[in-house]
N, C-alpha and C positions, 0 to 999 in steps of 0.2 A: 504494500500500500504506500507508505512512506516512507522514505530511510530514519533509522531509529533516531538517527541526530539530529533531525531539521526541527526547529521549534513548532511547526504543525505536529508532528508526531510525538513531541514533550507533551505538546498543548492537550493531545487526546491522550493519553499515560495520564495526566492530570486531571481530568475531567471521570475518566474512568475511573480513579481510585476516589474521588470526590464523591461519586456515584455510589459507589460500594460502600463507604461510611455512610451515606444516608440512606440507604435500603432500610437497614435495619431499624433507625427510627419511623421513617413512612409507615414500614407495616406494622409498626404500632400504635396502629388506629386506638383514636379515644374520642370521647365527644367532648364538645368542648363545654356543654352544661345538659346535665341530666332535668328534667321538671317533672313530678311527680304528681298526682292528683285523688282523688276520690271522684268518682260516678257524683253528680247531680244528686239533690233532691229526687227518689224514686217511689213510686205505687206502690200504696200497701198490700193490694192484693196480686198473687199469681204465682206463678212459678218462675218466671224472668220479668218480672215489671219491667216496665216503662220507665221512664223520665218523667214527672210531674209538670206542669207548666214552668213551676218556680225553678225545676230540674233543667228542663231545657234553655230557661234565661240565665239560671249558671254557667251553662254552657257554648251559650255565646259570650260572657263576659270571660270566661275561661278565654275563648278564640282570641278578643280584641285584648287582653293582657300578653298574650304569646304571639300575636301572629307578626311581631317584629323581632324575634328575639331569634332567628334563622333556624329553626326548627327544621331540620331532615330526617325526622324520622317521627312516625307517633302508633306506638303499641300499645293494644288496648286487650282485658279478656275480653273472651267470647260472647259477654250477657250483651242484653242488649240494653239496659243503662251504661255503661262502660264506652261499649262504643256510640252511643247518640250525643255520649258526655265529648267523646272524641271527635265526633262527625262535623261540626261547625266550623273545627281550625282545618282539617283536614280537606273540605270544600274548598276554603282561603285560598290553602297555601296549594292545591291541585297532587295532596298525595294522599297513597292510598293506607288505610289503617290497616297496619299488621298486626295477627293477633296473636295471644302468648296464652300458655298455660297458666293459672298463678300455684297448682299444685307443683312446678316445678320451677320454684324461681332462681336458682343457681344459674340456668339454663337464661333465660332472661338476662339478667344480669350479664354470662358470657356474650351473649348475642348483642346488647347493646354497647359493651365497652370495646368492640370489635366496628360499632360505627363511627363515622364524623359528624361535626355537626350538634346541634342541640337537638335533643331527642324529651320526645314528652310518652310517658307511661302512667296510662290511666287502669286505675285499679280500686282496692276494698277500701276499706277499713281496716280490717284485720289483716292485710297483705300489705300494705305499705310502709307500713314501721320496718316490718321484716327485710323489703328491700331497701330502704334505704340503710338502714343495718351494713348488708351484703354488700352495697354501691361504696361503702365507708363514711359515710354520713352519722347525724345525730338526730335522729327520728323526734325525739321528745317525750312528749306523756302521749299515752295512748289516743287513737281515735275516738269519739262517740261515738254510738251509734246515728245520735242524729245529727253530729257537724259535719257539713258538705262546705267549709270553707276553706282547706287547709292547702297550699301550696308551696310544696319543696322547689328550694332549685339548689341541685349539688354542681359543685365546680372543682374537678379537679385543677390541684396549682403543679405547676413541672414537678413538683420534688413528691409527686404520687399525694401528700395530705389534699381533705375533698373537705372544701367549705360549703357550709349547709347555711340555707338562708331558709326560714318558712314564714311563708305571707299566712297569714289566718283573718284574713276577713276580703277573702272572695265574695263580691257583691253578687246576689241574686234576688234584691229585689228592683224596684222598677227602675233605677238608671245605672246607666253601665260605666266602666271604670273611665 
């Protein structure tokens, strides 16, 4: 191609080995903020409720809280509060909700510290301490059963420590944030 000597052929020698030290950080994908949520206000009766009106006005104020904070990613379980609570930012921002187990949330957890980007994970009550736990976060006092305000956002900093911020007063009544 070139002769080893001419400084094009240093130039690519140098680029190459420049390349190879940063492989190995590239592929270690992380997102650059996790956001965490609880399902909306849901229907007391059924076997998957709904969303309640006041559920779904949470969940547009959920959207226009996030929908600038470059979200590439939003995982929801399968109920269908969960994802209706997800459906509003995910119309926004034109992606689609991925959905997760929450019986296996290790799995989860791998799966999104493996993407970029800000990644939003809507979930329980009873499941969300747990992962922010696993994420390295500081979950706090437990969930109520009936507060649907609560909003993590974990940040990991270079040196791996993940700062936890949570919002607790998600507005869901009639005007939005």
């Amino acid at each position: 191609m070139f002769p080893p000597s001419t400084p094009t052929a240093r130039l690519l020698r140098y680029f190459s080995l420049a390349i190879a030290m940063l492989l190995p950080a590239m592929a270690a994908a992380e997102p650059s903020a996790i956001y965490l949520v609880r399902h909306g206000e849901k229907a007391s009766v059924g076997q998957d409720p709904a969303l309640t009106p006041q559920g779904r006005l949470r969940a547009q104020n959920i959207a226009a809280i996030l929908q600038r904070t470059g979200i590439q990613a939003i995982l929801s379980t399968p109920t269908a509060r969960t994802l209706q609570t997800a459906q509003p930012l995910a119309q926004q921002l034109g992606l689609t909700i991925e959905r997760y187990d929450p019986a296996t949330p290790k799995a989860l957890v791998d799966k999104v510290n493996a993407l970029r980007g800000a990644v939003l994970v809507v979930g329980h009550s009873n499941t969300l301490p747990e992962l922010v736990r696993l994420f390295g976060g500081a979950p706090g006092a437990d969930i109520g059963d009936d507060e649907y305000d609560r909003l993590y956002q974990l940040t990991p900093d270079a040196g791996g420590a993940v700062r936890t911020v949570v919002l607790t007063s998600l507005p869901a009544s009639g005007s939005k944030p």
